[in-house]
N, C-alpha and C positions, 0 to 999 in steps of 0.2 A: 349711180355709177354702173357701169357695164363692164364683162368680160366679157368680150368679142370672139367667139372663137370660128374663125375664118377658114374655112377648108375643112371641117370634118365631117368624118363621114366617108365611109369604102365605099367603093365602088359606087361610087355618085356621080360619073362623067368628067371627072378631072382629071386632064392629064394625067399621064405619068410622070411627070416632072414635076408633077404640083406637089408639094409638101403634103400630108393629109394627118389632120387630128381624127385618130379613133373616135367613133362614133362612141364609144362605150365611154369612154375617158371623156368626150364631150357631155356627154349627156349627165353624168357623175358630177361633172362641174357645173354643171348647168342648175344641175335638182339643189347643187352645197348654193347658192345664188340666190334662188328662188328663195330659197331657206331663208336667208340671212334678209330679203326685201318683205319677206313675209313676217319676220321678228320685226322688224323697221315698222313697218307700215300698223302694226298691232300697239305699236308703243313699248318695245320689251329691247331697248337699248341695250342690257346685259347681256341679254341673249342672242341678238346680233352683233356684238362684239364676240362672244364667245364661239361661234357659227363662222364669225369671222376668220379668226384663227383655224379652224379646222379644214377653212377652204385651203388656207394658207398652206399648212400641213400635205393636203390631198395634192397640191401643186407641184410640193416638192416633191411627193415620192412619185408622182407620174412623169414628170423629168428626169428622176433619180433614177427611174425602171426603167428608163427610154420609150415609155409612152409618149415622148412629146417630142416629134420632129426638132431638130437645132433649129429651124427658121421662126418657130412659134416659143421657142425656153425663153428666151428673154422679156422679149414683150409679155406674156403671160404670168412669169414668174413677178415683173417689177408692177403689172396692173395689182394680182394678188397682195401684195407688200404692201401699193398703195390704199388698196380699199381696208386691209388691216388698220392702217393706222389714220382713217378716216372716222373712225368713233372710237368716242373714248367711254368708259364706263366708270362710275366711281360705286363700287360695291361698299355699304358699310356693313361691318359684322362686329361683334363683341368678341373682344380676344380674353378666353379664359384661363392662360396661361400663370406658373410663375411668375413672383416680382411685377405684375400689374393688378392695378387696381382692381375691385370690382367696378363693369359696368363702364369702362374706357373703350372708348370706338378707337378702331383702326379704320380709315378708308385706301383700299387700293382700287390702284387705275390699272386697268386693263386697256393695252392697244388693240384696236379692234375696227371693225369694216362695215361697210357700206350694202347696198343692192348691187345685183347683178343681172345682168340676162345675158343670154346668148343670142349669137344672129349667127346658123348654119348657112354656108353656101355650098354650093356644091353639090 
């Protein structure tokens, strides 16, 4: 899976007209990416499902801060979403709670995400 992020980067020769993602905010996304192909590619599915999320996270609030041109929030925002719920994780733990057994597994599913890269233009 890929996050594409097209146009970032100041002062790179594009237009004025051109929409442009922050180099800082690309490259932030870039590294949460890396991360999550790098947990993939190791074997550690939880933790690229968890990585996953955090990309997810990081998406929102650089939309939210208007780090992220309106031409690129959507597309961006719905790749993230997608690659979140591209891996699932099933964590088992022993719940040592009242009113359970000893020694009763709970499993939860975490939605969670894929690899990423970036492709800079501009």
């Amino acid at each position: 899976m890929a996050i594409a992020l097209a146009g970032c980067g100041e002062g790179s020769g594009t237009s004025a007209q051109e929409p442009v993602l922050p180099r800082a905010v690309a490259n932030e996304l870039a590294a949460k990416s890396d991360q999550i192909a790098d947990a993939l590619d190791s074997g550690d599915l939880c933790g690229a499902a968890r990585l996953a999320d955090r990309l997810k996270v990081a998406v929102e609030a650089a939309v939210s801060g208007g780090q992220v041109p309106p031409a690129f929030r959507g597309e961006l925002d719905q790749t993230a979403t997608d690659l979140q719920n591209e891996i699932n994780c099933e964590e088992k733990h022993e719940d040592k709670g009242k009113g359970k057994k000893k020694g009763h597994d709970e499993t939860t599913t975490l939605g969670t995400t894929v690899s990423t890269t970036t492709e800079a233009s501009g």
